[in-house]
C-alpha positions as CSV (number, residue, x, y, z in Angstrom):
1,X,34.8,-16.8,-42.9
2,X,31.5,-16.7,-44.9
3,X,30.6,-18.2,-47.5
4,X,30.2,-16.4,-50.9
5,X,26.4,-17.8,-51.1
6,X,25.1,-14.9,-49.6
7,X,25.9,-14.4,-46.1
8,X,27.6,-11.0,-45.6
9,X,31.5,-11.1,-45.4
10,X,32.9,-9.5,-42.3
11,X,36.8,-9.6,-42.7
12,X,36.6,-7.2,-45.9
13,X,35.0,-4.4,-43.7
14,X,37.8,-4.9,-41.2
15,X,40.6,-4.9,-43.5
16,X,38.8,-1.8,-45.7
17,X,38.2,-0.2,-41.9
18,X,42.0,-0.5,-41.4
19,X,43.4,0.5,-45.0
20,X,41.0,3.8,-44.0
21,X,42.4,4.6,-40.6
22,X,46.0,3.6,-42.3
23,X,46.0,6.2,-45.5
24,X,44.8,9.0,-43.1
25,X,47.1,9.0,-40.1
26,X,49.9,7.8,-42.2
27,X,52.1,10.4,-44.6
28,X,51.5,8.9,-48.3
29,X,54.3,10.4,-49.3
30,X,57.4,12.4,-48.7
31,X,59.0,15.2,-50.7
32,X,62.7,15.0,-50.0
33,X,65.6,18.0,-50.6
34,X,67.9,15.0,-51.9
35,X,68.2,11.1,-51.7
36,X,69.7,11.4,-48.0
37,X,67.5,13.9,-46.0
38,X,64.3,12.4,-44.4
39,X,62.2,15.4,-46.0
40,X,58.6,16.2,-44.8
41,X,56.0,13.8,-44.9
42,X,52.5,14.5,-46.7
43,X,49.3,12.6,-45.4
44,X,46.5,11.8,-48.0
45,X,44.9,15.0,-48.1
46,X,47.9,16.8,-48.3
47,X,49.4,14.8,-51.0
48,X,46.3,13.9,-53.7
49,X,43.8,16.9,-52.3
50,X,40.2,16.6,-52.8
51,X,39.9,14.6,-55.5
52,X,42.4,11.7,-54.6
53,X,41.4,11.2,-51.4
54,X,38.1,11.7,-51.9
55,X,38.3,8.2,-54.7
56,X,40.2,6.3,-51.8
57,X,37.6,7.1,-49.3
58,X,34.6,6.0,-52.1
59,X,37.0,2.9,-53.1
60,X,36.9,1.4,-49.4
61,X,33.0,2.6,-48.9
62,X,31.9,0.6,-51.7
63,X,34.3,-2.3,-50.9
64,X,32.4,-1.9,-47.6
65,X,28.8,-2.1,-48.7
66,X,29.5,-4.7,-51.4
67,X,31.1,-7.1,-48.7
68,X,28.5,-6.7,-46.4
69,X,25.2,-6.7,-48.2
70,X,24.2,-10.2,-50.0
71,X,24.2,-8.7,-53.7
72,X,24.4,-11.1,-56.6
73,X,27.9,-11.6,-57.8
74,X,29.2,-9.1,-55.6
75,X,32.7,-11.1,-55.1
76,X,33.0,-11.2,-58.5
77,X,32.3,-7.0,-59.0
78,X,35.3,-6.7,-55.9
79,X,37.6,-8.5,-57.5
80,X,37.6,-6.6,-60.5
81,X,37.1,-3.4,-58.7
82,X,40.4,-4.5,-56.0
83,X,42.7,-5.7,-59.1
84,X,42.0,-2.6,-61.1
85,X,42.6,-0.6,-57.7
86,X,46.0,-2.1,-56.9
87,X,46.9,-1.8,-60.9
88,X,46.4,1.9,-61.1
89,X,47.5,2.4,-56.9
90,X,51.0,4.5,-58.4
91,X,49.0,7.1,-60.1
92,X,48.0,8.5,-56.4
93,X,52.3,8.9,-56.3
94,X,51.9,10.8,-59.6
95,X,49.3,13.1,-58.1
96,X,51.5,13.8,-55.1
97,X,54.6,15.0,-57.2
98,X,52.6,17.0,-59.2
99,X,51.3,19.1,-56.2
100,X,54.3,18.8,-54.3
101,X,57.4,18.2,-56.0
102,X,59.5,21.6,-56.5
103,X,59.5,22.8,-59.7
104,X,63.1,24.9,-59.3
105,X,65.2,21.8,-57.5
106,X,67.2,19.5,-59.4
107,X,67.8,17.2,-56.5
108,X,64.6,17.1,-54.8
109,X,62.6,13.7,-55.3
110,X,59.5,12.2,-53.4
111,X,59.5,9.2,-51.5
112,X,57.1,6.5,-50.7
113,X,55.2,6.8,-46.8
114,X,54.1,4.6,-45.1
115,X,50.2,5.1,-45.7
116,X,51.3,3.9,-49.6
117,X,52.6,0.6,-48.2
118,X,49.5,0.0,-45.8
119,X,46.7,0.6,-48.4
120,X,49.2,-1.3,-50.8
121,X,49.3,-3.9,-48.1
122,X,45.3,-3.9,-47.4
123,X,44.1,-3.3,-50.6
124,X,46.1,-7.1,-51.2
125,X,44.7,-8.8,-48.3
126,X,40.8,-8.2,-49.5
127,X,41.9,-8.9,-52.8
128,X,43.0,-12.5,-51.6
129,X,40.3,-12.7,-49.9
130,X,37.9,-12.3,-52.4
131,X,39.4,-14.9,-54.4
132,X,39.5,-17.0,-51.9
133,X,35.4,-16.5,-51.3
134,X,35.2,-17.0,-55.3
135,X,37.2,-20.1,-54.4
136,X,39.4,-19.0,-57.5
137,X,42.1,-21.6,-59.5
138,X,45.8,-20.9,-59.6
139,X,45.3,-19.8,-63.1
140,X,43.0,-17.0,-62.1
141,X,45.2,-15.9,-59.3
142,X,48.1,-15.9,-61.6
143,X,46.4,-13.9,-64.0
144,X,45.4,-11.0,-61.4
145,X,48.7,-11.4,-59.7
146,X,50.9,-10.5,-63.5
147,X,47.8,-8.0,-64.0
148,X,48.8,-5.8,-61.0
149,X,52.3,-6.2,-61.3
150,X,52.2,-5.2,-65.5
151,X,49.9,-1.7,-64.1
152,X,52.9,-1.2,-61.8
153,X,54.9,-1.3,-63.8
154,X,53.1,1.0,-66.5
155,X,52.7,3.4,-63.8
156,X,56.2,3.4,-62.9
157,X,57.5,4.1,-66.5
158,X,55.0,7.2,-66.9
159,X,56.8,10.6,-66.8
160,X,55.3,11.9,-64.0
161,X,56.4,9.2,-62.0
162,X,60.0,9.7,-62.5
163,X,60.8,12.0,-59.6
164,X,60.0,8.8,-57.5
165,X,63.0,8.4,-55.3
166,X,63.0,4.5,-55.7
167,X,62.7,5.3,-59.4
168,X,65.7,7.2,-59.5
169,X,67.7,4.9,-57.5
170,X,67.0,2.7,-60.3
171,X,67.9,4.7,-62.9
172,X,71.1,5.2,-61.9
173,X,71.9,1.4,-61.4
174,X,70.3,-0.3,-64.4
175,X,73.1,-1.7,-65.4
176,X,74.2,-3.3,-61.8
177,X,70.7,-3.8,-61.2
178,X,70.4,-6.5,-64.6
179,X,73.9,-7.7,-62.9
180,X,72.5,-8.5,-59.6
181,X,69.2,-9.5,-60.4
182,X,71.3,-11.9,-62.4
183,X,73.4,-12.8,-60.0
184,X,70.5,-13.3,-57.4
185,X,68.8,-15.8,-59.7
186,X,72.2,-18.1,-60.4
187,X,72.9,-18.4,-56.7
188,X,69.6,-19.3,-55.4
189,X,68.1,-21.5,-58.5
190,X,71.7,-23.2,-58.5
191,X,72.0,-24.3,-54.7
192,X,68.3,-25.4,-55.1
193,X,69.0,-27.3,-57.7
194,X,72.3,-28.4,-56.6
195,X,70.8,-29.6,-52.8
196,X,67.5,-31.2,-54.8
197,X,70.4,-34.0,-56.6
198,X,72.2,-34.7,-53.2
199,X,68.9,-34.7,-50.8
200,X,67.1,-37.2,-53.2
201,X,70.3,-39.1,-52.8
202,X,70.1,-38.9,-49.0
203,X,66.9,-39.7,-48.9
204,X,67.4,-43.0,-51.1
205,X,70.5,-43.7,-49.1
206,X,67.7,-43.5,-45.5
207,X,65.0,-45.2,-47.1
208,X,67.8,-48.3,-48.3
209,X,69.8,-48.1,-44.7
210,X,67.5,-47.1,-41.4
211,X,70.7,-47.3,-40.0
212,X,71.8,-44.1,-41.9
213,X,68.6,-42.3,-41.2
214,X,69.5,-40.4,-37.5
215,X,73.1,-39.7,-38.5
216,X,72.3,-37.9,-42.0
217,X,68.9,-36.1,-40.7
218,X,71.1,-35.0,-37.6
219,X,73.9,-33.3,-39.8
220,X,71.7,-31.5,-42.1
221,X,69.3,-30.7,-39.2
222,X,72.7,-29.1,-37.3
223,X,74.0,-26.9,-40.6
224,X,70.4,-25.7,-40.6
225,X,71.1,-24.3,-36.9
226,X,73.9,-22.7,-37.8
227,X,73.6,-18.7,-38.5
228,X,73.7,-17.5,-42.3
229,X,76.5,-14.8,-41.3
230,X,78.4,-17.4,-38.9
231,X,78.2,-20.1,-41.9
232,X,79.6,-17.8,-44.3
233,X,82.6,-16.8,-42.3
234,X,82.9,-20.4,-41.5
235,X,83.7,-21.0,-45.2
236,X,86.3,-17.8,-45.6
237,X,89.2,-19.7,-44.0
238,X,89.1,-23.2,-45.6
239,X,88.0,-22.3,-49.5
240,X,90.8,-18.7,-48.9
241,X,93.5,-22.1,-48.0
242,X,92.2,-24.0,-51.0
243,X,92.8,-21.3,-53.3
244,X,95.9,-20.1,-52.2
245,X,97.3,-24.5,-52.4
246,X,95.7,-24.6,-56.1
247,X,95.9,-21.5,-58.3
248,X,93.3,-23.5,-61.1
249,X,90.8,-22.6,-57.9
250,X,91.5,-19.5,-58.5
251,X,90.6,-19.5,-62.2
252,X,87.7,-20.7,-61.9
253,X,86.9,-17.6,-59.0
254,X,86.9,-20.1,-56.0
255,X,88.1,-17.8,-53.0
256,X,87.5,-17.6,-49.5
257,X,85.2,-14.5,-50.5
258,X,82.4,-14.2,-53.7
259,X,79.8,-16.5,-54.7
260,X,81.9,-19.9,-53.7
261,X,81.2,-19.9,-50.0
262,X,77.9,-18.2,-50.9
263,X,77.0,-21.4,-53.0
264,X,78.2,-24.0,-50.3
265,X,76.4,-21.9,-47.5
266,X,72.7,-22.1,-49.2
267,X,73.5,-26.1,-50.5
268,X,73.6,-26.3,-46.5
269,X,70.8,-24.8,-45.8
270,X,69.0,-26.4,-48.3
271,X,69.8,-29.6,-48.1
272,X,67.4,-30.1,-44.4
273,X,63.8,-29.5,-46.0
274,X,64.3,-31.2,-49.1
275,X,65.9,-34.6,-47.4
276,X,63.1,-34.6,-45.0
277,X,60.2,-34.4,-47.3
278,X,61.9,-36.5,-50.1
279,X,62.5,-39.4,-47.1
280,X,58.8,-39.0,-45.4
281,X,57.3,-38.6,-49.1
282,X,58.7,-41.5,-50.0
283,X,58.4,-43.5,-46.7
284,X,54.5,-42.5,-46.6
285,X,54.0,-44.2,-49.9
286,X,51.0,-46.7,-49.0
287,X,52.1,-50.0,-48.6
288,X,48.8,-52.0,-50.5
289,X,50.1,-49.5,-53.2
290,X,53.3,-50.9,-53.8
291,X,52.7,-54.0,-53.4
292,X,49.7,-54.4,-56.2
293,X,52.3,-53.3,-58.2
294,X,54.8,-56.1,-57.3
295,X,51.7,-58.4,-58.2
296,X,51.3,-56.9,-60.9
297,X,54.7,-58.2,-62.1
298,X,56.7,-54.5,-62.0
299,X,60.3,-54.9,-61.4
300,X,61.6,-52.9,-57.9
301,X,63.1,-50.0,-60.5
302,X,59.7,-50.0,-62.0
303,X,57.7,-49.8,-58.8
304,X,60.0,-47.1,-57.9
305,X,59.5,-44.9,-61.2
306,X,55.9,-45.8,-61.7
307,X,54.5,-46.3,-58.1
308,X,56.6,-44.8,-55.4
309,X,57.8,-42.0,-56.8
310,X,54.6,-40.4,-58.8
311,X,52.7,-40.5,-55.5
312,X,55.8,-38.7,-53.3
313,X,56.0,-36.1,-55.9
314,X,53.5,-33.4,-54.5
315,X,55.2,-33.8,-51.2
316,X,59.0,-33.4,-52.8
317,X,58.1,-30.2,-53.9
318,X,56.4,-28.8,-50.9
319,X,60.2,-29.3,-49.9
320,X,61.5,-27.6,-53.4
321,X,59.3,-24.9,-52.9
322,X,60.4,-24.0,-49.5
323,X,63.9,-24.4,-50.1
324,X,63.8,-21.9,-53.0
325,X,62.0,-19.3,-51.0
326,X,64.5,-19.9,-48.3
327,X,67.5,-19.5,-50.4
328,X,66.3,-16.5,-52.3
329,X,65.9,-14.8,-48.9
330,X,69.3,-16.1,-47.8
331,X,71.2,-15.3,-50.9
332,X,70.5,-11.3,-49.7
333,X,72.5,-11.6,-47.0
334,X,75.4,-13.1,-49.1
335,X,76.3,-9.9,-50.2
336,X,78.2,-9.4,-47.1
337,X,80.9,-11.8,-48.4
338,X,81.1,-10.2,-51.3
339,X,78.6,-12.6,-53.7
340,X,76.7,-10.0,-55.3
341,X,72.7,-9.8,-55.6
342,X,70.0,-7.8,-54.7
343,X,71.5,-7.7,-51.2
344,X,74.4,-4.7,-52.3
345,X,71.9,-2.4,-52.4
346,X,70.2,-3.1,-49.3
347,X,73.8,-3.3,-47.6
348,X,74.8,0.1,-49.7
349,X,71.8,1.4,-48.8
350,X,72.4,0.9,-44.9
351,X,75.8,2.1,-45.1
352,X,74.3,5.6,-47.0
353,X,71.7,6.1,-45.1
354,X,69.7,6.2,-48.1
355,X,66.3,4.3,-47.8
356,X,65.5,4.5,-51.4
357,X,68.7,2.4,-52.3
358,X,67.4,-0.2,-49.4
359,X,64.1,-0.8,-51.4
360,X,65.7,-1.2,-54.2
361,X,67.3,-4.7,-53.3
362,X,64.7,-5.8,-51.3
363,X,61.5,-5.2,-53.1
364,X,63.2,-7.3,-56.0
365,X,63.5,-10.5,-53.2
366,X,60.3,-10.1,-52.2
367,X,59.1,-9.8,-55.3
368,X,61.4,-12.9,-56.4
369,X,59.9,-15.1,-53.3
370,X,56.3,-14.4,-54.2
371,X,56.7,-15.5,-57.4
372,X,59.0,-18.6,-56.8
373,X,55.9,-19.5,-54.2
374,X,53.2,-19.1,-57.2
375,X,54.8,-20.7,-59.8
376,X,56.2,-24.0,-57.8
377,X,52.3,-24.0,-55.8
378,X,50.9,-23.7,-59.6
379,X,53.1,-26.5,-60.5
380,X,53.2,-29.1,-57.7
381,X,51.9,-32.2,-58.8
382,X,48.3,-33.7,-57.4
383,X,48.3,-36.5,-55.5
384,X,47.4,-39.6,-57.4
385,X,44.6,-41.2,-55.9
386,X,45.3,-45.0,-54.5
């Protein structure tokens, strides 16, 4: 990778070289008869015309030449050319209905192709890129990350944008979408949470006994081999007991289906990154460290709150942060057993045929997973020099 001193940059040409190939022999769009049939497909030229392809085709050029000639501030001019690229990306979509959407059919939509998704996908990749050539901080990255998903979401609440077939899908669900989006959160944030108390007491518990270190990392290690759908049917027949002996279970919406064996399932497979890096964190703490601050007349409890623990911090959350990209992931699948989340509509959408209704459960994860990864990187603590 070059240097953003002057040397000419050669992965941007590549990826711009394969966004170009990808918009043209890709349909950009579809114009569909109803939410089930496939409809026909529409490549770039067909879909925007002259003038839209002809600004995609200039976009990558200039990307192009800008990469690969040793201008003055040219990473600087591509990242604001890229970010305002990806904001305003939709408006291509808008362009396409307009040409192509019938005017006299009440059902008829337009759905996203494939060619959308790649340049989307491209267009992202050089963008990272660039930042990373600018060698940009979190806070920068932040900011152009919530930049491109606020001129999505302008785009998408635009007029012209609401034949989009994932649009309407939405429309038609808001209220089940604020319900599972809800429901998404509260499963995965709690079992994080839930797993982060019991694996900092596992770890404590290995780092006190070495005796206890092999059994406890080999039964969290073993629920982690397990299979998410095998797990949760695991959990059917014991918690459906449970409830049936104790009605008060029953109150409180404990059953062998729902959001109770959804819950244990994800503590499980929570539990094996965070009690691995909370043990090595805190096993790695350097010994001359610790013991200046015995000398220094610090109690155990104080070398543990001031000394040990400050320096395993960036390490712990390496394991939080995984673990809540995990579980958001995992809590998708939950749906099966009747938890709720983003992962009815993919299931629905499956089941219907209908990939509109698919996207709209897991564009949301995704989306959810990103941003868990950015705000637990932004936050994770620096390593406190010895």
């Amino acid at each position: 990778m070059s240097s953003s001193t002057g040397l000419p940059n050669r992965v941007i040409p590549v990826l711009a070289l394969a966004a170009f190939v990808s918009v043209w022999l890709l349909n950009l769009g579809v114009v569909q008869p109803n939410r089930i049939v496939a409809g026909t497909g529409y490549g770039l030229f067909g879909a925007t015309g002259w003038l839209g392809a002809g600004i995609v085709s200039s976009l990558l050029c200039v990307v192009v030449v800008l990469a690969a000639k040793p201008i003055r501030n040219r990473f600087w001019v591509l990242a604001l050319l890229l970010t305002a690229a990806l904001m305003s990306l939709p408006l291509l979509l808008e362009v396409f209905a307009l040409r192509k959407l019938p005017a006299d059919s009440a059902y008829a939509r337009i759905g996203i192709g494939a060619g959308f998704w790649c340049l989307a996908f491209f267009l992202a990749l050089m963008l990272l890129e660039t930042l990373s050539q600018l060698k940009a901080s979190r806070r920068l990255q932040l900011s152009v990350v919530l930049l491109v998903a606020a001129g999505w979401w302008l785009c998408a609440a635009r007029e012209g944008l609401s034949s989009l077939s994932l649009i309407r899908e939405y429309a038609n669900r808001a209220d089940q979408f604020s319900q599972a989006l809800t429901v998404h959160l509260s499963l995965s944030i709690g079992a994080v949470a839930i797993s982060a108390v019991l694996a900092f007491g596992l770890a404590l518990a290995m780092v006190r006994r070495e005796r206890l270190r092999r059994p406890l990392l080999g039964l969290v290690s073993f629920m982690q081999t397990i299979p998410s759908l095998a797990l949760f049917g695991l959990l059917i027949a014991p918690l459906g007991a449970l409830s049936a002996a104790f009605p008060a279970l029953q109150a409180l919406g404990i059953r062998g289906i729902g959001w109770a064996p959804a819950l244990l399932a994800l503590i499980a497979y929570s539990l094996l990154p965070m009690v691995r890096n909370t043990y090595v964190a805190l096993m790695e703490v350097p010994e001359p460290v610790v013991d200046a601050g015995r000398g220094m007349g610090m109690s155990e409890r104080q070398v543990f709150l001031q000394v040990k623990l400050p320096l395993a911090l960036p390490v712990i959350m390496e394991g939080v942060r995984i673990t809540t990209i995990q579980a958001i992931g995992l809590t998708a699948v939950a749906a099966l057993i009747g938890a709720g989340g983003f992962g009815t509509f993919i299931f629905q959408g499956l089941g219907q045929a209908a990939m509109d209704l698919v996207l709209l459960g897991a564009l949301p994860t995704v989306f959810l997973a990103l941003a868990a990864d950015a705000i637990l990187s932004a936050l994770k603590f620096q390593e406190t020099p010895s």
